[in-house]
C-alpha positions in Angstrom: 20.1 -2.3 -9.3 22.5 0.8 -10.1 21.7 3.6 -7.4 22.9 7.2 -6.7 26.3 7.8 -5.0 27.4 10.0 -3.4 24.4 11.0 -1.2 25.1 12.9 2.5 23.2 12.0 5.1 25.0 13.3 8.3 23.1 17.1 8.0 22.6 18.9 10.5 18.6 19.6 10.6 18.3 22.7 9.2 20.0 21.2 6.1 17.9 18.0 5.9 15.0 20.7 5.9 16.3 22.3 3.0 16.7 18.9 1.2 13.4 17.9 1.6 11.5 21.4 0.4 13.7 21.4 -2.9 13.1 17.7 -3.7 9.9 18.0 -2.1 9.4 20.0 -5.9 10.3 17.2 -7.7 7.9 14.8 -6.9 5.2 14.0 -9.5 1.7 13.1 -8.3 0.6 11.6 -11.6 0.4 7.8 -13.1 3.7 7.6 -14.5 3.9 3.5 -14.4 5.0 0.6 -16.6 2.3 -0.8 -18.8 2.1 -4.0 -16.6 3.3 -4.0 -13.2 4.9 -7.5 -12.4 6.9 -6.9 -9.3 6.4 -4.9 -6.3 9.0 -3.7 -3.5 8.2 -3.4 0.0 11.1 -1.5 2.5 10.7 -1.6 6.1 13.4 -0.5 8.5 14.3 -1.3 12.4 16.9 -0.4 14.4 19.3 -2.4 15.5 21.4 -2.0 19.0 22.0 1.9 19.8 23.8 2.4 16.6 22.7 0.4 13.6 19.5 0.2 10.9 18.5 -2.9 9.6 16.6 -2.7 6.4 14.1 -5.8 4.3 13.4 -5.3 1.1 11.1 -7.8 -0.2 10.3 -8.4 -4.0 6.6 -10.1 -4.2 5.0 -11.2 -7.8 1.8 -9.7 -9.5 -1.1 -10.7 -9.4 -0.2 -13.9 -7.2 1.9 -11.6 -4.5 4.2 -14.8 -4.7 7.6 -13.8 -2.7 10.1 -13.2 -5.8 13.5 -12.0 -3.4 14.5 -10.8 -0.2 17.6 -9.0 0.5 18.7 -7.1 3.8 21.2 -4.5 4.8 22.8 -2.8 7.8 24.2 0.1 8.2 25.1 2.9 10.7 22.6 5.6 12.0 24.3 9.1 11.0 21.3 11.1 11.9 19.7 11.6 15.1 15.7 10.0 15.9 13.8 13.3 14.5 9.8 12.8 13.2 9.8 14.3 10.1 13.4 13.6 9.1 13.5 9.5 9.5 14.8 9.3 5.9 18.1 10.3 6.9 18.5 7.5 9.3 16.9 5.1 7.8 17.2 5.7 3.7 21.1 4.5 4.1 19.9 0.9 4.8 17.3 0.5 2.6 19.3 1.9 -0.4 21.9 -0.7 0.4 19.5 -3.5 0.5 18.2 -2.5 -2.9 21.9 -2.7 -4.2 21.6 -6.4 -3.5 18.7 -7.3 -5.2 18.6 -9.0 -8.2 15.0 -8.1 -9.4 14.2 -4.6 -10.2 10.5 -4.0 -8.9 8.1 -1.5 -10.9 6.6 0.0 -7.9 7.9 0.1 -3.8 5.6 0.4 -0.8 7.4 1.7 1.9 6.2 1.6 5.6 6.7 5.3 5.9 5.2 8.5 4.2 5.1 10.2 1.3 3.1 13.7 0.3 1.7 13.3 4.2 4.2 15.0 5.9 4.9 18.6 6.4 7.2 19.4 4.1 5.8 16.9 1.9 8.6 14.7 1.5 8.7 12.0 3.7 11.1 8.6 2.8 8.4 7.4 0.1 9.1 10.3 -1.9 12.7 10.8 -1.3 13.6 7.3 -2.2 11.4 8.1 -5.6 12.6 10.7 -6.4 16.4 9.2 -5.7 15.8 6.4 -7.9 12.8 8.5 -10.5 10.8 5.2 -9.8 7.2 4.8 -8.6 6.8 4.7 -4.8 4.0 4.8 -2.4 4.0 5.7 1.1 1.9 2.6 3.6 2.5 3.8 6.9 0.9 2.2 10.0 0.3 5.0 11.8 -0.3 8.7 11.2 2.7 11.5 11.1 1.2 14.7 9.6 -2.7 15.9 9.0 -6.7 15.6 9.7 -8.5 12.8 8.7 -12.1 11.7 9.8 -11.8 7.7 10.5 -13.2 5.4 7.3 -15.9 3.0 8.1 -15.0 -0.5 9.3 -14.9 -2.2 6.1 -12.4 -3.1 3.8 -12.0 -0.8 1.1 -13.4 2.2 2.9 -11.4 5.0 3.3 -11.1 9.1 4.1 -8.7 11.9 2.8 -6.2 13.3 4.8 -5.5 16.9 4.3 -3.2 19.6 5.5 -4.7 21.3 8.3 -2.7 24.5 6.7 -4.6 24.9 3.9 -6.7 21.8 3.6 -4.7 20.3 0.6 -5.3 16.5 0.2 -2.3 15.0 1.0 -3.0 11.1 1.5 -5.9 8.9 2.7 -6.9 6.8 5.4 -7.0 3.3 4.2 -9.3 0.6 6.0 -7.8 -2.6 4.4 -9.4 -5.2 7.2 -12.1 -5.1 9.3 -11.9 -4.6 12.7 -8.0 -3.2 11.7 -6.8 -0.1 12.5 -6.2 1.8 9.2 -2.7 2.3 7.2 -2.3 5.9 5.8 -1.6 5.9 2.2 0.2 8.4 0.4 1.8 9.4 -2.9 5.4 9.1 -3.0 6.3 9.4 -6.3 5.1 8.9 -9.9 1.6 7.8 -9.3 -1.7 9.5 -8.4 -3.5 9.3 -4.6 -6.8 7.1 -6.0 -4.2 4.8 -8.0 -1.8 4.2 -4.8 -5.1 3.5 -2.7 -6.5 0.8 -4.9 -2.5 -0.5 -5.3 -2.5 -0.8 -1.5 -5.8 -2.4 -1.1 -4.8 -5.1 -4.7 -1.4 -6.1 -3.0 -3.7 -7.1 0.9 -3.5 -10.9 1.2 -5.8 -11.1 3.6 -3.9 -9.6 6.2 -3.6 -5.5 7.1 -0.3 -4.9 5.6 0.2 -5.5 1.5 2.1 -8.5 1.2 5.5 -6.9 0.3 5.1 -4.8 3.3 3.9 -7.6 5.2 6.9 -9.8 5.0 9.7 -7.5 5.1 8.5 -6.4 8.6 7.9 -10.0 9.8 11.6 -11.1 8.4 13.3 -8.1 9.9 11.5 -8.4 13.3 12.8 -11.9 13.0 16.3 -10.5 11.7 16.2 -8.4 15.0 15.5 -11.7 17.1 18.1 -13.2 15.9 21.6 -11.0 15.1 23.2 -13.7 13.6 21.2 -13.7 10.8 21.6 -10.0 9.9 24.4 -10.9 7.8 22.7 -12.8 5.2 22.1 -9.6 2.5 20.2 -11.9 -0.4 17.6 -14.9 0.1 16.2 -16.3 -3.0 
């Protein structure tokens, strides 16, 4: 997969702020998608020692969410921990993971945000917008907005909006019951109601969509074990 080059990410945080309100302006909240979707990326990202990010980018199959690839990267943290501005730190890995991989997926869940953020640009929409490809943000817990809590049933869910000026900026997912919600949001090229019902299509029976799903449980794994970190491409 060719990606951008070239990319700073040691700002300083007024600078990263800038970034993110111009290409905050780029991002398209409408369907833009392939015809048929065959493959779906999930990115998730942990840190490493003081000093490195590992990132797991795991390729799963449509409709059967059968694991296609897996490929890894680390690399080292330029940019201090800052909510808001975890893109900078962590975008770096995942980037380099996608470089590995041999599939090219049509969509990417990422276990971060998207449009529910305050500047509206959270690592879902900066890595669409980066590679102009659909990209949804699944995060596990909430960063940015008010939300009323969905009923406990899967499927249910509640919009989250900007407490500035009440804009809908994501939902509030229940995908399991009994689960705590994830909190959906558009990252790039696809609507709100069409990256709801992809989250809730790629659930196997578990909380997390299945691309999500594994690369969390293969990089907490990855963690466990450091001599495995250096294997960048499985499958």
């Amino acid at each position: 997969m060719r990606l951008p080059k070239g990319i700073r990410w040691d700002l300083s945080v007024d600078e990263a702020m800038r970034v993110q309100t111009e290409l905050s302006k780029k991002v398209i909240e409408e369907d833009y998608l392939p015809d048929t979707i065959r493959l779906v990326g999930g990115a998730d990202v942990h840190q490493v020692g003081p000093e490195q990010m590992l990132a797991v980018v795991c390729v799963v199959s449509l409709p059967a969410l059968t694991l296609v690839e897996v490929s890894k990267a680390v690399t080292d943290i330029v940019f201090p921990y800052i909510p808001g501005l975890l893109a900078f730190r962590e975008l770096p890995a995942v980037l380099k993971a996608m470089e590995s991989l041999k599939s090219d997926p049509d969509v990417l869940l990422c276990d971060a945000h998207g449009r529910a953020h305050p500047r509206r640009f959270g690592l879902a929409s900066h890595i669409g917008v980066l590679l102009d490809k659909p990209s949804i943000g699944c995060a596990k817990s909430r960063l940015y907005g008010h939300a009323r809590e969905p009923e406990d049933a899967p499927g249910e869910w509640t919009e989250l909006t900007d407490p500035r000026d009440h804009t809908v900026i994501g939902a509030v997912v229940r995908t399991q019951k009994s689960s705590p919600p994830l909190y959906v949001s558009v990252g790039h090229r696809i609507s709100l109601p069409t990256a709801v019902k992809f989250v809730q299509d790629c659930c196997k029976g578990h909380r997390l969509p299945e691309p999500l799903r594994l690369a969390h449980e293969i990089a907490r794994q990855s963690v466990r074990a450091p001599r495995r970190l250096t294997q960048e491409r499985l499958f």
